[in-house]
C-alpha positions in Angstrom: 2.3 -29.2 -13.3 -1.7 -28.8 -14.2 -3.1 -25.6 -14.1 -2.2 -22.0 -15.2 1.6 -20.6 -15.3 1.8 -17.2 -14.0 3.0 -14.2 -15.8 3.4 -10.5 -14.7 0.8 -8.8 -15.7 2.1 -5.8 -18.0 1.1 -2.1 -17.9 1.6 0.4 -20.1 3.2 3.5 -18.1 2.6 7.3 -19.0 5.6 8.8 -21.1 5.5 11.5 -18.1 3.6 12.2 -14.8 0.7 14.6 -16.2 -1.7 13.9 -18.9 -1.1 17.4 -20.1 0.6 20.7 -19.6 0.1 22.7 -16.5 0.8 26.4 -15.7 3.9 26.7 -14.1 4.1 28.3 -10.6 6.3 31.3 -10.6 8.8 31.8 -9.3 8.7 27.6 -8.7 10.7 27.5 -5.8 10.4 23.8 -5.8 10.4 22.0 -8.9 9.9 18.1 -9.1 12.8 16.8 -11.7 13.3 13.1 -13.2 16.0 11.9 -10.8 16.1 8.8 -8.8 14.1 9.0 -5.4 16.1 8.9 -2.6 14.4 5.7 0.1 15.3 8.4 2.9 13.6 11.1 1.4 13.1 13.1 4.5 16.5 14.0 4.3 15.6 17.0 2.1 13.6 18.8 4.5 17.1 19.2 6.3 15.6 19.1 9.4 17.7 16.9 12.3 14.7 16.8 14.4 12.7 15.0 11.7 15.3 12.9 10.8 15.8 11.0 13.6 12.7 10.4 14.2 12.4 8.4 11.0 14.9 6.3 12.1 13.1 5.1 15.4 10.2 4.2 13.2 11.0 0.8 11.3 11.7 -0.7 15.2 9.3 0.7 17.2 6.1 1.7 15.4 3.5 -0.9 16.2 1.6 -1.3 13.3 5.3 -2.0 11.4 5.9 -4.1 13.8 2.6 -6.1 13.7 3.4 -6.2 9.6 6.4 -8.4 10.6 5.1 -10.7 12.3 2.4 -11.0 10.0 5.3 -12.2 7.4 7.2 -14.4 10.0 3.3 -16.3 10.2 3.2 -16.3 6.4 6.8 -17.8 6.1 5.9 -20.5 8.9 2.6 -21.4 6.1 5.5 -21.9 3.6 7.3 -24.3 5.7 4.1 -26.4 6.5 3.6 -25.8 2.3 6.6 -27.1 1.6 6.6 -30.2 4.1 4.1 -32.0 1.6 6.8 -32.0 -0.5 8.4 -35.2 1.2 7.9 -38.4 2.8 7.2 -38.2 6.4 8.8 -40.9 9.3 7.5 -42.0 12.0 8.9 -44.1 15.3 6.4 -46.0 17.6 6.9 -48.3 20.4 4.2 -49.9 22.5 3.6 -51.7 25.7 0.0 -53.5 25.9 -1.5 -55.5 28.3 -4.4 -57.2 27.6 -7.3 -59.9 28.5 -10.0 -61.4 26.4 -13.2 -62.1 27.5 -13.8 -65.6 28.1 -17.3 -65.7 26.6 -15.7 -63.3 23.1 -14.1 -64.3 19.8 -11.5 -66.2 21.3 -13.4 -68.7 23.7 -14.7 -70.8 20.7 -11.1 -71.1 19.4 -8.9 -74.4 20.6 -6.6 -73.5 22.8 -7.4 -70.1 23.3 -5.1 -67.2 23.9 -3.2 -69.8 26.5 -6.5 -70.9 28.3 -6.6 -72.1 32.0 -9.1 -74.9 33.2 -11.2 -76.5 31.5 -14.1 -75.1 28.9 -18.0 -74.9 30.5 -21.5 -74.2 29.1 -22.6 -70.8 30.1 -25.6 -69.8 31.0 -26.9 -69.7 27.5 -25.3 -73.1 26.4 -22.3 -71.7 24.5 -18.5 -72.2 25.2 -16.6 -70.2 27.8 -13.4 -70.3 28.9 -10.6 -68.7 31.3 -8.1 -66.8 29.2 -5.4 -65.6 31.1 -4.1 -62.0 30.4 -1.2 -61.5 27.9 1.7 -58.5 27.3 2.2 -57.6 23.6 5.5 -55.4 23.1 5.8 -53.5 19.9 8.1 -51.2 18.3 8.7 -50.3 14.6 9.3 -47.2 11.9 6.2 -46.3 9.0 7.0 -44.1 6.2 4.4 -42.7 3.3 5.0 -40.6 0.8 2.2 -39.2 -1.8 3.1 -38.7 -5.1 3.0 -35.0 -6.6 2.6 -36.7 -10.1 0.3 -33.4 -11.1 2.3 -30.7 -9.6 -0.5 -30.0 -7.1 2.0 -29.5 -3.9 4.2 -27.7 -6.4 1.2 -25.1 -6.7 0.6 -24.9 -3.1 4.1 -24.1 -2.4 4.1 -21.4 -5.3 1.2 -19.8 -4.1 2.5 -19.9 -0.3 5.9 -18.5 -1.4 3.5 -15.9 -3.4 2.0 -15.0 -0.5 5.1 -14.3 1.6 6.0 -11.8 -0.9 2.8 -10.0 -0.6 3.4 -10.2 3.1 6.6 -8.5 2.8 5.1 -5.9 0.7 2.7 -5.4 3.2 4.8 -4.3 5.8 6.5 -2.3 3.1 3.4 -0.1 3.0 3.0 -0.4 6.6 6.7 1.0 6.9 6.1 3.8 4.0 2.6 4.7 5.9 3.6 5.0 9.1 6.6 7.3 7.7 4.8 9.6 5.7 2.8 9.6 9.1 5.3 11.1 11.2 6.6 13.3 9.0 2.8 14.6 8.4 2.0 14.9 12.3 5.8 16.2 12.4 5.3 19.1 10.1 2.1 19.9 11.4 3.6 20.4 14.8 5.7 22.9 13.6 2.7 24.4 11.5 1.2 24.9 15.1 3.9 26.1 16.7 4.1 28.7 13.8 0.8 29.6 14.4 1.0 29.9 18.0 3.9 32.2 17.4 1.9 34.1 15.1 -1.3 34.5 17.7 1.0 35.9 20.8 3.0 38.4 18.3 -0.6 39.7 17.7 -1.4 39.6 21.1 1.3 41.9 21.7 0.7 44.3 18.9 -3.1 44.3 20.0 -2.1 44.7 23.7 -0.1 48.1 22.2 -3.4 49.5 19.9 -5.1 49.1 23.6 -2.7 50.6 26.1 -2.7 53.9 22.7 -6.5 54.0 22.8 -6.5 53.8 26.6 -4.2 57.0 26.2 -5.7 58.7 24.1 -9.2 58.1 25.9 -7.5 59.6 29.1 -6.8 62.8 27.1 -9.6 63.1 25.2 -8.9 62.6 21.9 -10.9 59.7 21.6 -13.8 58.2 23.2 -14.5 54.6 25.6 -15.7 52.8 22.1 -12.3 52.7 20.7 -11.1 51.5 24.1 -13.5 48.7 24.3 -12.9 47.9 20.5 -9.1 47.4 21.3 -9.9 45.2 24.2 -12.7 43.4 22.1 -9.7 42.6 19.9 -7.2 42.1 22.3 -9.1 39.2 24.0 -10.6 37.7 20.6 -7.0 37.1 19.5 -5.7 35.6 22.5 -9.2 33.1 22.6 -6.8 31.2 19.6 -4.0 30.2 22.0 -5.6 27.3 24.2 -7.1 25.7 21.0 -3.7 26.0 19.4 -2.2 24.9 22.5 -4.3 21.7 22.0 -3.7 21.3 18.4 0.1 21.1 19.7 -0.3 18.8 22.3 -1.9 16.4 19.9 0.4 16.6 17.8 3.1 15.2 19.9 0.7 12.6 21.4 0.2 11.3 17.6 4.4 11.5 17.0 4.6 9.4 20.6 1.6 7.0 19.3 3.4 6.3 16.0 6.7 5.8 17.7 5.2 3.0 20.5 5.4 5.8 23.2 3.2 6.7 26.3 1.5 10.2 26.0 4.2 13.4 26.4 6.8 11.2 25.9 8.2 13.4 23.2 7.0 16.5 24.8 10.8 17.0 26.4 12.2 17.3 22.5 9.3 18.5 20.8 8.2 21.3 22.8 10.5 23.9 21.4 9.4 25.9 18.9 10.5 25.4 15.2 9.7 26.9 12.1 8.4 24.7 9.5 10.5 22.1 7.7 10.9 24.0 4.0 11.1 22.0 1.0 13.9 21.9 -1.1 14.3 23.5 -4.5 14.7 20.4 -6.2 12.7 17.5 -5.7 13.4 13.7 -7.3 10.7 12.1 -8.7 11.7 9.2 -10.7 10.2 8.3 -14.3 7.0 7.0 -14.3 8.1 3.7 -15.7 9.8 2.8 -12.1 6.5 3.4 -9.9 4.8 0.2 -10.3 8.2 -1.7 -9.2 8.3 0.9 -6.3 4.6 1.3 -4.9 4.5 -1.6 -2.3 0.7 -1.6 -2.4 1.5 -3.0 -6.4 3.5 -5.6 -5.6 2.3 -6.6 -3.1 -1.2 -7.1 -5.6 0.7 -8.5 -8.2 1.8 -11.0 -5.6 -1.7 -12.3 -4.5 -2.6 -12.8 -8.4 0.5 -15.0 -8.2 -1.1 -16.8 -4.9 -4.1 -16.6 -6.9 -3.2 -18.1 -9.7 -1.1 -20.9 -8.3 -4.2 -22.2 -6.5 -6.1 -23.0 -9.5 -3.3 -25.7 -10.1 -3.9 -27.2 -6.8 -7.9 -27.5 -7.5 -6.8 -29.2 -10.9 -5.1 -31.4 -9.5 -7.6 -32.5 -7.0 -9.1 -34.2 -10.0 -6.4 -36.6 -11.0 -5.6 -40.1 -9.4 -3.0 -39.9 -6.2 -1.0 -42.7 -5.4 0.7 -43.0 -2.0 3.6 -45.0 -0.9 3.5 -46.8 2.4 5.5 -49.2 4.3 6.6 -49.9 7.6 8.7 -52.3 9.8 9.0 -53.4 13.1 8.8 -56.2 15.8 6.4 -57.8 17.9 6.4 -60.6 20.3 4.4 -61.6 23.4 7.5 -62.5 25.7 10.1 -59.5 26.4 12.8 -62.6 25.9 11.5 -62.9 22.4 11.3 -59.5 21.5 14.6 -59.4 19.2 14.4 -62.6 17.8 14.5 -63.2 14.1 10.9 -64.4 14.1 9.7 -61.3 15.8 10.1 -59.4 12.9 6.9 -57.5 10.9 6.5 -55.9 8.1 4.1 -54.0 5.3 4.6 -52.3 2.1 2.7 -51.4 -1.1 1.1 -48.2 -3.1 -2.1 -47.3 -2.6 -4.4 -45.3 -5.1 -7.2 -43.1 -4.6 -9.2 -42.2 -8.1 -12.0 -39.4 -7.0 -15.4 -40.9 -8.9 -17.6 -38.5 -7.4 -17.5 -36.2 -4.8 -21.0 -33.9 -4.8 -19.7 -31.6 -7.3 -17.0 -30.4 -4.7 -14.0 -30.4 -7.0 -16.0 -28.5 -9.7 -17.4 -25.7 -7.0 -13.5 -25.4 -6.0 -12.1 -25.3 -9.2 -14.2 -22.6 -9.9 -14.0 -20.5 -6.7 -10.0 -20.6 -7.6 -10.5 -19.2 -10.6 -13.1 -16.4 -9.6 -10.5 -15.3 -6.5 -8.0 -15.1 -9.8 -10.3 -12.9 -11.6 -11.0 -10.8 -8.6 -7.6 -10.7 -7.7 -6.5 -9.6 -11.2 -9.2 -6.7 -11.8 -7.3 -5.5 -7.7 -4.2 -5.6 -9.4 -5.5 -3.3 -12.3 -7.4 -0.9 -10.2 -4.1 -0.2 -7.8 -1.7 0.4 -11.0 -4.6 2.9 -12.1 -4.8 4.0 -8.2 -1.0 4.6 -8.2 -1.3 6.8 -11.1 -4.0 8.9 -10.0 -2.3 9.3 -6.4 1.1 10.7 -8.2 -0.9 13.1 -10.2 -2.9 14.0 -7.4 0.2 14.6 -5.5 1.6 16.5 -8.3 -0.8 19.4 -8.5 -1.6 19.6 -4.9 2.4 20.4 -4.4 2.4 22.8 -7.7 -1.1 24.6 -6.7 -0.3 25.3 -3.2 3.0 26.4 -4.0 1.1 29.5 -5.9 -1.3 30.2 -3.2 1.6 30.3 -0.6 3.6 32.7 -3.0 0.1 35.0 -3.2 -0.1 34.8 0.5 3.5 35.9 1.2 2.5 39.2 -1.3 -0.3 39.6 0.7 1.2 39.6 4.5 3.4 42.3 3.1 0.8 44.2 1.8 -1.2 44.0 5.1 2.0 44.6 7.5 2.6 48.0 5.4 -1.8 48.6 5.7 -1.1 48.4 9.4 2.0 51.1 9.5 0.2 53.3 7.3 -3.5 53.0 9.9 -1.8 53.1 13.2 0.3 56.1 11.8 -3.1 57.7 10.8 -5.1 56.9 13.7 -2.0 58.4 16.0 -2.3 61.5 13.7 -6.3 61.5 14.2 -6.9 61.4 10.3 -8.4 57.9 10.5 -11.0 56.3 12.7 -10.3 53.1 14.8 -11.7 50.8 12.8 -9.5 51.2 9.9 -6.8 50.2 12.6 -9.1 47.1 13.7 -9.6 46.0 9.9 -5.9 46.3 9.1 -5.1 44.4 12.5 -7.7 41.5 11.4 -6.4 41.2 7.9 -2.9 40.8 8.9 -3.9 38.1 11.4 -5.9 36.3 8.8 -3.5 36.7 5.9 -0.7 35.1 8.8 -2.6 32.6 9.5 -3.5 31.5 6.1 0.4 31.6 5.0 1.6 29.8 7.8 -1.4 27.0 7.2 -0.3 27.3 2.9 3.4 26.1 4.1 2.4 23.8 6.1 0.6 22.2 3.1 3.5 22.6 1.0 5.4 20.6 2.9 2.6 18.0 3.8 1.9 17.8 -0.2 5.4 17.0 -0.3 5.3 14.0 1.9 1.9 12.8 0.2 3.8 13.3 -3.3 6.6 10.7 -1.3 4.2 8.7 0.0 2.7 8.4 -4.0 5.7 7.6 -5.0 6.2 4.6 -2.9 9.4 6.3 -1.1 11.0 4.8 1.7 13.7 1.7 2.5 12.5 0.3 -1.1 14.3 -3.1 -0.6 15.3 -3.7 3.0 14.2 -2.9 6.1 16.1 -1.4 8.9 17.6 -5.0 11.1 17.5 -4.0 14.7 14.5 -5.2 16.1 12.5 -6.0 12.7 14.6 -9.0 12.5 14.2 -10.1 16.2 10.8 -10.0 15.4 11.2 -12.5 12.5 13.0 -15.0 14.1 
């Protein structure tokens, strides 16, 4: 076969996942370790909820769904691919009736084409005669067969098997997207929910600093601004719930969008609160060495350099002779009596050869458009190892960084709990103002907030870091309806 043989291109992996030594997070509840990824890792968030809604994914999620048929089209482009490989058949039968014109081709001949009468001048002086109509019954088998003397059907069946592969790795990353989807939307539902829980228990605790000041107005001890600072307070923390309440409804809209569902559909499972799924203190992350055979987006690179490279072979050979075999048999007679007599019989056979001498410059312009897509497709393949790389380390630190933030956070929601005791227990005394009360009150809220949006992230960076990874049905695909699709 002409043109290029493709090889893997290699790459040199990391001896570990960060270019140097970070700070480790203390106490690092969660510590990533070099142990085989799990393909369901959203198993380790332990969360039932979560995981069967990873399971519906693979079969109903549209975009996965799309991906499939996408390689059912790109195996169909095979078959035709591969169809050049061999002769093609063909039966034909025909049925023709037919008259010459009397003044035509034929009306100079003698005796033509059974004649009737006798021959005239036409107007112009030349021969004419009657020629009666005639049936012509035909029937026969052809066959031709091109030659792949250069390999060029060869190429195009390596680059269309080529490109099935990328299409399979495409709806890999389809698959692995659209997981690390849901389990984003389905951890920041629960983030939500957290935070809605957070708002209404500081609803409450407001509602209590405004029924005391209320009191304490009413006997004296304090005057209408504290009253109107608690209420101030009261109403600016329960202003939070309807945009929360939004945030949460989204949320489930997104789960039922990713899942092929009509809006609310999951509402009747989702609605209940839940804390946040918690990540585990262990988490497998594989050797670096293993990524690019686990990142879909990679392979599925590396396989349109293959496609790529494969087609330069079929623009060589476009420059080389082709010879074609052709032949055919059949019969043909003018009587239906005579149609399966021995004399009937027709038939043609030979090769043919077609030498290209010059064709504008065509072959040359093609030749070298293959090998530019090559070269393009080669510097993709680069830039997503290097893409992979940077994703994983990304990934990395995001997970270790907010880990310490969330830890700092958790310190500080103590601290501000015990601030609010000591405040309220001041204020009842009358040795501190309102205000201090109000601060102490804001701060907690904030400091709430803030921890309950840091786990949330910690848990998201966890799914990103899987995501990175390339996580998720590795090999095979889950064969309910994905397979349907197919055939």
């Amino acid at each position: 076969m002409v043109g290029p043989n493709f090889q893997a291109p290699s790459w040199a992996s990391p001896a570990s996942w960060f270019a140097g030594p970070r700070e480790p997070v203390p106490p690092e509840p969660s510590v990533p370790v070099a142990a085989p990824v799990d393909p369901n890792w959203w198993t380790l968030f332990n969360d039932g909820e979560l995981t069967a809604l990873e399971r519906r994914v693979a079969a109903e999620n549209l975009d996965v769904r799309a991906a499939t048929t996408r390689l059912a089209e790109s195996r169909a482009q095979l078959g035709v691919a591969r169809a050049s490989e061999f002769p093609t058949f063909n039966a034909n039968g025909s049925y023709t009736r037919e008259k010459a014109s009397n003044v035509g081709q034929f009306a100079a001949a003698p005796n033509p084409l059974g004649a009737n009468g006798a021959f005239g001048n036409s107007a112009g002086g030349l021969r004419s005669a009657n020629l009666a109509p005639f049936s012509v019954y035909q029937a026969g088998f052809d066959a031709t067969w091109e030659l792949d003397l250069w390999g060029g059907v060869q190429r195009s069946v390596e680059s269309a098997a080529a490109s099935v592969q990328a299409a399979a790795e495409a709806r890999r990353a389809a698959l692995l997207s659209s997981l690390a989807e849901v389990a984003r939307d389905y951890i920041a539902l629960r983030g939500v929910q957290t935070q809605l829980r957070i708002a209404q228990d500081n609803v409450r605790t407001a509602q209590q600093s405004l029924q005391l000041t209320q009191q304490r107005a009413t006997g004296g001890v304090t005057t209408d601004l504290d009253v109107a600072n608690a209420s101030a307070q009261l109403r600016s923390t329960m202003a939070q719930i309807p945009g929360l309440e939004q945030q949460e409804a989204g949320d489930i809209n997104a789960l039922s969008l990713l899942l092929g569902q009509p809006p609310n559909a999951l509402r009747g499972e989702l609605a209940e609160a839940q804390p946040v799924p918690p990540v585990p203190p262990r988490v497998p992350i594989g050797v670096p060495s293993e990524l690019a055979r686990r990142r879909p987006d990679v392979m599925q690179a590396e396989a349109q350099l293959h496609a790529a490279t494969a087609t330069i072979g079929v623009a060589v050979a476009a420059f080389y002779p082709s010879v074609t075999l052709s032949g055919s048999i059949g019969l043909q007679a003018l009587q239906p009596s005579q149609f399966f007599s021995f004399n009937a019989r027709e038939y043609a056979a030979g090769p043919g050869i077609t030498i290209p001498i010059f064709q504008g410059g065509q072959l040359k312009a093609t030749l070298h458009l293959r090998e530019a897509q090559q070269e393009e497709a080669a510097v993709n393949y680069q830039k997503t190892v290097l893409q992979a790389w940077h994703d994983v380390d990304n990934a990395l630190t995001a997970y270790q960084t907010e880990q310490a933030r969330r830890d700092q956070l958790v310190l500080a929601v103590a601290q501000n709990q015990r601030a609010l005791g000591l405040a309220q227990s001041r204020y009842q005394q009358g040795v501190a103002d309102f205000l201090t009360v109000l601060d102490a009150e804001r701060s907690l809220l904030s400091t709430q907030q803030q921890l309950a949006d840091s786990t949330t992230n910690v848990s998201q960076n966890l799914v990103a870091l899987y995501k990175a990874l390339g996580g998720g049905w590795e090999t095979d695909l889950p064969r309910e309806k994905a397979t349907t699709a197919q055939e």
